[in-house]
C-alpha positions as CSV (number, residue, x, y, z in Angstrom):
1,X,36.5,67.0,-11.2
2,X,33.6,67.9,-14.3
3,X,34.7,66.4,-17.6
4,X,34.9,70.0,-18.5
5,X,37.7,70.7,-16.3
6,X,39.3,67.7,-17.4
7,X,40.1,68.4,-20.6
8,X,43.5,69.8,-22.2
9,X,41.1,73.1,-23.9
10,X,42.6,76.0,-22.3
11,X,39.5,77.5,-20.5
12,X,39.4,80.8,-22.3
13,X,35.8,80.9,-20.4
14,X,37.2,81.6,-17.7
15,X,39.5,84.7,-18.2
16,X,38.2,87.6,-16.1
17,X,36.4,85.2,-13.6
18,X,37.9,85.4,-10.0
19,X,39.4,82.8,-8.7
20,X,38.1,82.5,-4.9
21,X,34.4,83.8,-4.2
22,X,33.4,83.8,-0.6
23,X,29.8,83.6,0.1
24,X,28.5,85.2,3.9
25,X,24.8,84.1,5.0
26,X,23.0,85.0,8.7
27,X,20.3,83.9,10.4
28,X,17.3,85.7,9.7
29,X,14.8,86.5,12.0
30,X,12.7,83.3,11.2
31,X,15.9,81.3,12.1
32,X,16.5,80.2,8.5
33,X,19.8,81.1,6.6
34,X,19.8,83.9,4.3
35,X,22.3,86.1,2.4
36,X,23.9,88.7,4.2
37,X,22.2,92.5,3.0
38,X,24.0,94.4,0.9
39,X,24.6,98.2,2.0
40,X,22.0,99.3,-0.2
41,X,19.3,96.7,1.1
42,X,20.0,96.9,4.8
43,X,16.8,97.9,6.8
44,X,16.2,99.5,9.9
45,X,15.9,96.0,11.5
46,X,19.7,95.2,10.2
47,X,21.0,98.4,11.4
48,X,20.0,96.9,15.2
49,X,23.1,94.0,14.1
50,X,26.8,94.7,13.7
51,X,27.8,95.2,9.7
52,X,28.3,92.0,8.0
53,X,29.9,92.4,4.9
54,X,28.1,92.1,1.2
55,X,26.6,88.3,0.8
56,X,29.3,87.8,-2.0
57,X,32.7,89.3,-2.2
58,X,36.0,88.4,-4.4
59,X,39.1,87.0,-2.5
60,X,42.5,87.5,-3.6
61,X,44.7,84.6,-4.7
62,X,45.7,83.3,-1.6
63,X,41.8,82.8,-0.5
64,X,41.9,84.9,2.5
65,X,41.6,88.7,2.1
66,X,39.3,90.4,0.4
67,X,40.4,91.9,-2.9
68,X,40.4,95.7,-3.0
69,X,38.9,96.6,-6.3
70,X,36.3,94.2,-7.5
71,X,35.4,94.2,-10.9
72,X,31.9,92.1,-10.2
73,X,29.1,93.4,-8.3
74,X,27.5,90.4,-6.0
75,X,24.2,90.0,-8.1
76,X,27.1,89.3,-10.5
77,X,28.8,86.8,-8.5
78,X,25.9,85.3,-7.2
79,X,25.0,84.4,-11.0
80,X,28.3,82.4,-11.0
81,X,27.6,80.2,-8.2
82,X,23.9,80.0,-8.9
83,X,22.7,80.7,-12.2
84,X,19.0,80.9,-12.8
85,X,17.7,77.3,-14.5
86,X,16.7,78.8,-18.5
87,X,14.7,76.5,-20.9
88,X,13.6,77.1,-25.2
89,X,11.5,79.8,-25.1
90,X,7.9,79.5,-27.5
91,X,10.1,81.2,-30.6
92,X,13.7,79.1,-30.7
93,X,15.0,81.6,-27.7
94,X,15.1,81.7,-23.7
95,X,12.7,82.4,-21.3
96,X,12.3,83.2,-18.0
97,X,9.9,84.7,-15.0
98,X,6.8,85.7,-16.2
99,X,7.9,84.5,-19.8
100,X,8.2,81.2,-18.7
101,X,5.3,80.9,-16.8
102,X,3.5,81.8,-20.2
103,X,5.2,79.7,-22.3
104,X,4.6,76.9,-19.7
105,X,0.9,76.9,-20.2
106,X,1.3,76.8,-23.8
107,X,3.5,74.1,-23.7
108,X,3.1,71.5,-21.5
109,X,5.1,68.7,-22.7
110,X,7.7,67.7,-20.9
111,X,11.3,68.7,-22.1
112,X,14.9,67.8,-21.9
113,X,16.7,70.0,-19.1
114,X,18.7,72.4,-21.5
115,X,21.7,74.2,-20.1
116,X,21.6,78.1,-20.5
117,X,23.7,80.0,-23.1
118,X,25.3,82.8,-21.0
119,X,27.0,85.9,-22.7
120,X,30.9,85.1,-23.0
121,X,31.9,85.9,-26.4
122,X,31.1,83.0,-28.9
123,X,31.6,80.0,-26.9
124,X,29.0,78.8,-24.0
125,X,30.2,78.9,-20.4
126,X,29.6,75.5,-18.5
127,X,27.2,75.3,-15.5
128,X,28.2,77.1,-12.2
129,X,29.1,73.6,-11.0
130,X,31.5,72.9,-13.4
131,X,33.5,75.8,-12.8
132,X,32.8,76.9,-8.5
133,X,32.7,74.5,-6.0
134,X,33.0,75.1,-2.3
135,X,36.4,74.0,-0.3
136,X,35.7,71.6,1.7
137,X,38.4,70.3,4.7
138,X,38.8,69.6,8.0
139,X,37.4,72.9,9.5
140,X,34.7,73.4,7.7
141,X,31.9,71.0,7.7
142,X,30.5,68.9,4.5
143,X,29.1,71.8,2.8
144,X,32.2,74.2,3.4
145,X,30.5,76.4,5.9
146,X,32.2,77.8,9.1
147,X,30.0,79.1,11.6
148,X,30.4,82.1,14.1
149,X,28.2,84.4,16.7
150,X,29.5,87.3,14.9
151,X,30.9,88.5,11.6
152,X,34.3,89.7,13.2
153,X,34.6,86.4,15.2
154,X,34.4,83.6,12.3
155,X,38.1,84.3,11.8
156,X,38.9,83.8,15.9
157,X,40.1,80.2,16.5
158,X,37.8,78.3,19.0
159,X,37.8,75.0,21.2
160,X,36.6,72.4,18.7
161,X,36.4,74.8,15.8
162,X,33.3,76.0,13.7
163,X,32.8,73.0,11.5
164,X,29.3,72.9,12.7
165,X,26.6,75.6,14.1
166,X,26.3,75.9,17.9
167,X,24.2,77.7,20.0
168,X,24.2,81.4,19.5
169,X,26.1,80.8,15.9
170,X,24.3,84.0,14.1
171,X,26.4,83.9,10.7
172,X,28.3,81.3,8.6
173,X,30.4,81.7,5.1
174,X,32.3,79.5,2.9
175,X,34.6,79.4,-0.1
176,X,34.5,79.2,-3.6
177,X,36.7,77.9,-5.9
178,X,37.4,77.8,-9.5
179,X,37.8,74.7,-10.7
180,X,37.0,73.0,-7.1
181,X,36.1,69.2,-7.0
182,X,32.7,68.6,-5.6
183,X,34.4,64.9,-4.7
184,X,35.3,65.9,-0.9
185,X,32.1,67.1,0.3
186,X,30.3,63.9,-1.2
187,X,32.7,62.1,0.7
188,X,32.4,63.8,3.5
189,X,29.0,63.8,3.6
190,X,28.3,59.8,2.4
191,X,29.0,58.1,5.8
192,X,27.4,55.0,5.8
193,X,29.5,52.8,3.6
194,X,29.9,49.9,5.5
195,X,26.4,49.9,7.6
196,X,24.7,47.4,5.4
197,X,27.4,44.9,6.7
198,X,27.4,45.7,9.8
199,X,23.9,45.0,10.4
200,X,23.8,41.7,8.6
201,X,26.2,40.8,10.5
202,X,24.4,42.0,13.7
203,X,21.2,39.7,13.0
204,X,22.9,37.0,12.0
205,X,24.4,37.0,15.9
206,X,21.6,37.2,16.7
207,X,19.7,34.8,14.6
208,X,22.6,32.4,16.3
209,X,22.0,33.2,19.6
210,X,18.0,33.0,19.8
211,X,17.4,30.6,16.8
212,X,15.8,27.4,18.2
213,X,15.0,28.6,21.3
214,X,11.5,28.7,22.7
215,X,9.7,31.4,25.1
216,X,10.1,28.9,27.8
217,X,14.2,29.2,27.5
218,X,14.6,32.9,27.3
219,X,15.1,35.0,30.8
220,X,11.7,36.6,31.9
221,X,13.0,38.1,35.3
222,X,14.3,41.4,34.5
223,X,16.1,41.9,37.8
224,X,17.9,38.9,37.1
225,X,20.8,40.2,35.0
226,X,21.1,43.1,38.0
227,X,21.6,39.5,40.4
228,X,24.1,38.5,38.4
229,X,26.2,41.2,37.9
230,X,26.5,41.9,41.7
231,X,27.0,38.1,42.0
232,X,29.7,38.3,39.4
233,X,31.5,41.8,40.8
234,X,32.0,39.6,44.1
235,X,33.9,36.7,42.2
236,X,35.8,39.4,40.5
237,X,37.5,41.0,43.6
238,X,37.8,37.5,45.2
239,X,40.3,36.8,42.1
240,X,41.7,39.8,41.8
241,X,42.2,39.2,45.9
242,X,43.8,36.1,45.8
243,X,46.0,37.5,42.5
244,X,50.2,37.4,43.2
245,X,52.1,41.0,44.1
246,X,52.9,43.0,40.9
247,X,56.6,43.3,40.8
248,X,56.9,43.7,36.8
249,X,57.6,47.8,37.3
250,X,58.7,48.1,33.7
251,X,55.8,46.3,31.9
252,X,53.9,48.7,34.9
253,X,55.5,51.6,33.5
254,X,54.8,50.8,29.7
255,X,51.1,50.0,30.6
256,X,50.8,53.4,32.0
257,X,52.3,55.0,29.1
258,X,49.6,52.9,26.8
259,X,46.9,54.2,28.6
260,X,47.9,57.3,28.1
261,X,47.8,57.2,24.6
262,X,44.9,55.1,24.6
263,X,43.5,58.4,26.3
264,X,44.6,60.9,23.7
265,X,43.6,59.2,21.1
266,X,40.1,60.2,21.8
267,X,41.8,63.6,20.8
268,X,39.2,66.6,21.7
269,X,37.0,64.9,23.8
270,X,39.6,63.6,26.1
271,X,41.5,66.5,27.0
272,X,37.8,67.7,27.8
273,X,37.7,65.0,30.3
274,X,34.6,63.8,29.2
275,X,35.4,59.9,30.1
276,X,36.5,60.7,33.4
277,X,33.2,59.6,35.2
278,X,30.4,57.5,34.2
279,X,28.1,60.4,34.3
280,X,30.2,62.9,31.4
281,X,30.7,59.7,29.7
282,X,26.8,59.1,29.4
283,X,26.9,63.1,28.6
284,X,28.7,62.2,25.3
285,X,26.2,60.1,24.0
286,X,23.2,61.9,24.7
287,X,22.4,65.3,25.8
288,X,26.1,66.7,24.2
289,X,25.6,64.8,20.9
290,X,22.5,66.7,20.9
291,X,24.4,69.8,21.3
292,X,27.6,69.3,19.8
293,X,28.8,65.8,18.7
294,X,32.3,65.6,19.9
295,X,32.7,62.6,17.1
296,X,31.7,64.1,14.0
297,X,31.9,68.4,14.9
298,X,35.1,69.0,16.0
299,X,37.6,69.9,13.3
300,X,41.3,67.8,13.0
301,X,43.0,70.6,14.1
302,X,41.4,70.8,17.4
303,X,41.7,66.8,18.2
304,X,45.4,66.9,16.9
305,X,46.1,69.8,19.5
306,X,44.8,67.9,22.4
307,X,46.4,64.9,21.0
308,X,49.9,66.6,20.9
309,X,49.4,68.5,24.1
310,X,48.1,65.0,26.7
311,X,51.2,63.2,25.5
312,X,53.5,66.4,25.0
313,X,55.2,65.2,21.3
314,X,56.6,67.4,19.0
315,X,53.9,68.5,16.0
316,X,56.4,66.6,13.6
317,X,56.2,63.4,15.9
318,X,53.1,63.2,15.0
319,X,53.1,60.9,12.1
320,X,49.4,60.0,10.7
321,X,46.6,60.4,11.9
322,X,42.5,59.7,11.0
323,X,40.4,61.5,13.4
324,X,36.7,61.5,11.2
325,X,35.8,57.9,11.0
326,X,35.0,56.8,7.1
327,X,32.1,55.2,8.4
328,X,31.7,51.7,10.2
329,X,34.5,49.4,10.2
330,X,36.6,52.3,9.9
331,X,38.5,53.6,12.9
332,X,39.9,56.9,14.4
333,X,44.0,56.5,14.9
334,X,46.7,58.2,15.3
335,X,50.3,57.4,14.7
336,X,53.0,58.6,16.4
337,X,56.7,58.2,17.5
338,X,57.7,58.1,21.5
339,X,61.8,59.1,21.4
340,X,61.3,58.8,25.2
341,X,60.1,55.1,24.9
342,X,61.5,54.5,21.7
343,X,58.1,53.4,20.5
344,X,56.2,53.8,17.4
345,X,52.9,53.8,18.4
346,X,49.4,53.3,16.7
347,X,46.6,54.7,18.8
348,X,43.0,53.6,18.6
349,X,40.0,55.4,19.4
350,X,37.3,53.3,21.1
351,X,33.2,53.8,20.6
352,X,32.6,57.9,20.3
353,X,30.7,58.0,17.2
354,X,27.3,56.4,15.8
355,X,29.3,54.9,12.8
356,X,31.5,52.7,15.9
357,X,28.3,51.9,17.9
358,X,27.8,49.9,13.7
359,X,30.6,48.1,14.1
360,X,30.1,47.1,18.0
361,X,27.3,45.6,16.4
362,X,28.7,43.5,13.8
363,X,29.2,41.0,16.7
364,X,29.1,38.0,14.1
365,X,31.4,35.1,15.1
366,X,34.1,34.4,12.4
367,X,37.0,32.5,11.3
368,X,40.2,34.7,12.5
369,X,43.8,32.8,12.6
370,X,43.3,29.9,14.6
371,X,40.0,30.6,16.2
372,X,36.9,33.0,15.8
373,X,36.6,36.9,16.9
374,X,33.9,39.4,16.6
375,X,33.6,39.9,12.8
376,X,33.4,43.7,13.0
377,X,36.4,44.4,15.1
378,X,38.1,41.4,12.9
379,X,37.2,43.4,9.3
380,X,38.0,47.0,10.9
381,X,42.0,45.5,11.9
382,X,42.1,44.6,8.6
383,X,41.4,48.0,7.0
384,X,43.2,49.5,9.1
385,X,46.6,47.9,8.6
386,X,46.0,48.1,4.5
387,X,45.9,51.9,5.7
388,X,49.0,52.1,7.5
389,X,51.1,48.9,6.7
390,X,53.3,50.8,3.9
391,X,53.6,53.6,6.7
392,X,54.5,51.2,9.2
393,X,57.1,49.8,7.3
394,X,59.1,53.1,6.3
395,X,58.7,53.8,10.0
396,X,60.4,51.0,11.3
397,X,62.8,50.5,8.8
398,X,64.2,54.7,10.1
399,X,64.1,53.6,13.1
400,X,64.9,49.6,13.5
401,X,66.0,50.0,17.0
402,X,62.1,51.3,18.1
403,X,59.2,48.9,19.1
404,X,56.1,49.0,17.0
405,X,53.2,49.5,19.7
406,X,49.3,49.4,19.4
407,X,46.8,49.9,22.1
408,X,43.6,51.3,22.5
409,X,40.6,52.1,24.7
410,X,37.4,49.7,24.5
411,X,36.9,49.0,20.6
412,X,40.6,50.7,19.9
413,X,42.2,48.0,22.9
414,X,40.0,45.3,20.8
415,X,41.2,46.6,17.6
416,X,44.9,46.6,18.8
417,X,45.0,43.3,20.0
418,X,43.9,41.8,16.4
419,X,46.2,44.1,14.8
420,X,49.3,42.7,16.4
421,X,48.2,39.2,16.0
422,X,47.5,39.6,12.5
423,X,51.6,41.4,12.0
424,X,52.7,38.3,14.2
425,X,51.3,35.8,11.9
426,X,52.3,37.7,8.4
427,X,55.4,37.9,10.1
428,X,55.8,33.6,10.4
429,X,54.6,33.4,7.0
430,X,56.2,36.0,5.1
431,X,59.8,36.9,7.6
432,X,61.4,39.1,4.3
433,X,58.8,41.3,3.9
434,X,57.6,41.6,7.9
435,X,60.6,40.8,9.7
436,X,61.5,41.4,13.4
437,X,59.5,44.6,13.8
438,X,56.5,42.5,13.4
439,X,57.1,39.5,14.8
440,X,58.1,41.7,18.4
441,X,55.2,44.2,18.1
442,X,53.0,44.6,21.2
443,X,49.3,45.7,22.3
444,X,48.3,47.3,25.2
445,X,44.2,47.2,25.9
446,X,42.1,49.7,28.3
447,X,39.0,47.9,29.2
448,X,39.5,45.9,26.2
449,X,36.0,43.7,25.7
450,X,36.9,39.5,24.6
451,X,36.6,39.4,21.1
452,X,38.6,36.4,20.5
453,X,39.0,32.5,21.4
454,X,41.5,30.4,20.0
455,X,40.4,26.9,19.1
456,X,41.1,24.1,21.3
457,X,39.6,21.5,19.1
């Protein structure tokens, strides 16, 4: 929030102002964004479109209609949200247009940026961004935009929801608030947090892995890893031939369970199907990214619907849940309660997004308990239980006769796995404060990649 807003002053400023602004913008006929025409400036060219309401309008207090009576034109509004820069005219006064052009070439100096006295009594009113900002959550996207092919469908719910412009999007809006943090969209929008890290970590796997080694030591046949592979499917089913007869049904049955969750957890694109087959699974990381990126586009409400709906729980059963990745090292999860299997379960998402491709990378050997593990998947189990831990722990103390479970998909099986061992060992060391509930919890792994060796030294 601005230090302006911060303060105990009651903001006689900003008596009159409205309190939610909503700002509409189309795409003109270049393709580029611009304000929506007001009645009076509509051409012959706009009359060929539906009617799109004024590019500013005043919303009532709850932020949704559109107030009746407006006491502000939108010229007036837009010279809340973006007032036109002033600076010391030639004579003490301001300036601007022509007359600053002029006084420009008289003066050439450089000055101070100087904030503009507006005409609100006595007192000056603060910037436009101290007082408007845009609201910024889940459905919109880092800007506070929604997007929409027409002006009376932007209000129509849609699979994956208008967080982001798609093909034959034609007009977007967003809006303001008085007195609205510009905090969340930074956030929203600053994604790379951790990527630094990850990529040291990255080359220094590598630099163990090649370091030393001369031209003479490093593969040159290129079919050679194709050999091998074939070579090593062929060992595979001769285990998996010469494996006993499952007769575990109820591990069976809580495996299949797992998997299922492991499944939702990938929320949207899941219930899409788009990991059912190698081929839409290669979709999701090329030509639909391009498109629509199913990791960072679709809005929580959308992934928390498929979530709910692949697993059919309650809405309320649906604890927690982070389905926007902070950035690498960071996962997506979802927690949730299982009355059925008397479960509370943790679901991780495996690779979707660019920001997990980071931490695959981080593929740095560390220390981890009593062995080494892949240092990204090692640092994104620890952030994640300081996330949930305290959650965990009201959970389980509810409900001490269910099972805390984690499992996971690729990266989220990886993920789980460390999880549990990390719970199992605070629970040896410190029994008071992680007590049975951690020493028994579980993980269940999809196509979970080896991460981790325990030292037999």
């Amino acid at each position: 929030m601005a230090d302006f807003l911060q303060t105990e002053r009651t903001p006689e400023l900003w008596e009159g102002l409205p309190f939610w602004i909503l700002e509409n913008q189309q795409r003109g006929w270049s393709g580029a964004w611009e304000p929506t025409p007001t009645p009076q400036e509509r051409s012959w060219a706009d009359s060929l479109l539906e009617e799109r309401p004024p590019p500013f309008e005043v919303l009532n207090d709850d932020g949704v209609t559109v107030a009746a009576a407006a006491k502000l034109r939108p010229a007036e509004l837009r010279g809340l949200l973006y007032p036109k820069p002033r600076r010391p005219g030639p004579c003490g006064g301001t300036c601007d247009g022509g007359e600053q052009k002029e006084a420009a070439v008289k003066d050439s100096a450089p000055q101070a940026p100087f904030r503009p006295p507006m005409p609100m009594g006595e007192e000056e009113l603060p910037m436009a961004s101290q007082i408007y900002g845009p609201k910024v959550d889940s459905s919109t996207d880092p800007e506070g935009w929604t997007y929409a092919s027409a002006a009376s469908r932007i209000g129509v719910p849609r699979l994956g929801g208008r967080a982001t412009a798609r093909i034959g999007d034609k007009v977007r809006r967003r809006r303001w608030c008085r007195g609205e943090s510009m905090k969340e969209a930074e956030e929203r929008s600053w994604w790379c947090e951790d990527s630094s890290e990850s990529m040291q970590s990255f080359r220094r796997a590598l630099k163990e892995v090649f370091d030393g080694r001369g031209i003479m030591s490093l593969p040159l046949d290129p079919t050679a890893s194709i050999r091998r592979s074939q070579k090593d499917a062929a060992a595979y089913e001769d285990l998996c031939s010469r494996l006993p007869a499952w007769r575990d049904q109820d591990a069976l049955a809580e495996i299949l369970v797992a998997a299922l969750y492991s499944r939702a957890a990938y929320g949207h694109t899941g219930r899409l199907g788009m990991f059912d087959s190698l081929a839409s699974g290669a979709l999701v990381f090329s030509v639909q990214r391009a498109a629509f990126d199913l990791a960072e586009h679709v809005d929580d409400a959308s992934n928390e619907a498929a979530f709910l709906d692949m697993l059919a729980l309650a809405r309320g059963d649906l604890v927690s849940a982070q389905w926007r990745s902070g950035g690498p090292l960071r996962p997506v999860y979802a927690v949730a309660r299982d009355h059925a299997m008397k479960w509370i379960v943790v679901a991780v998402r495996g690779t979707l997004s660019t920001k997990d491709i980071l931490t695959d990378c981080a593929a740095n050997c560390v220390q981890f308990l009593d062995g080494t593990a892949h240092e990204g998947f090692v640092k994104t189990s620890r952030k994640l239980l300081r996330d949930i831990e305290d959650l965990l722990l009201e959970e389980v103390k509810a409900r001490p006769d269910y099972r805390l479970v984690f499992c996971g998909h690729s990266m989220g099986g990886a993920v789980a796995a460390m999880c549990v061992a990390l719970l199992r060992e605070k629970a040896r060391t410190d029994p008071q404060t992680f007590g049975d509930w951690a020493a028994s919890c579980c993980a269940y792994g999809i196509g979970t990649p080896a991460v981790m060796s325990r030292s037999i030294g």
